[in-house]
C-alpha positions, 0 to 999 in steps of 0.5 A: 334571305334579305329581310326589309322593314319599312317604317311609315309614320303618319302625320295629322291634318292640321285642319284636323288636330286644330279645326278648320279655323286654324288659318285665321289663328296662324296668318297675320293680316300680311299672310305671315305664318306663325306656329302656335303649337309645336304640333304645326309645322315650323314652316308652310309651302310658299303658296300664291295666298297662303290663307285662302289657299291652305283653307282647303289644302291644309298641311 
């Protein structure tokens, strides 16, 4: 018969890998997303206020 292999792979919190602070780090004062490790995303969702907003929806 037919046999299927699904992979998953699972990706962790950046709040996780880089505590809770991680925003204050990676937005400048205008809202700016920079990534600071190559384990952070290279780009971020577009939120109303990125930094308040992904303080506690994290990527």
């Amino acid at each position: 018969g037919l046999i299927r292999l699904f992979c998953i792979r699972h990706g962790e919190r950046v709040d996780f890998a880089f505590g809770s602070s991680w925003p204050e780090l990676a937005f400048d004062k205008a809202g700016n997303y920079q990534r600071l490790n190559l384990n952070m995303p290279l780009s971020l969702p577009r939120r109303r206020n990125p930094f308040r907003d992904f303080i506690g929806d994290s990527p």
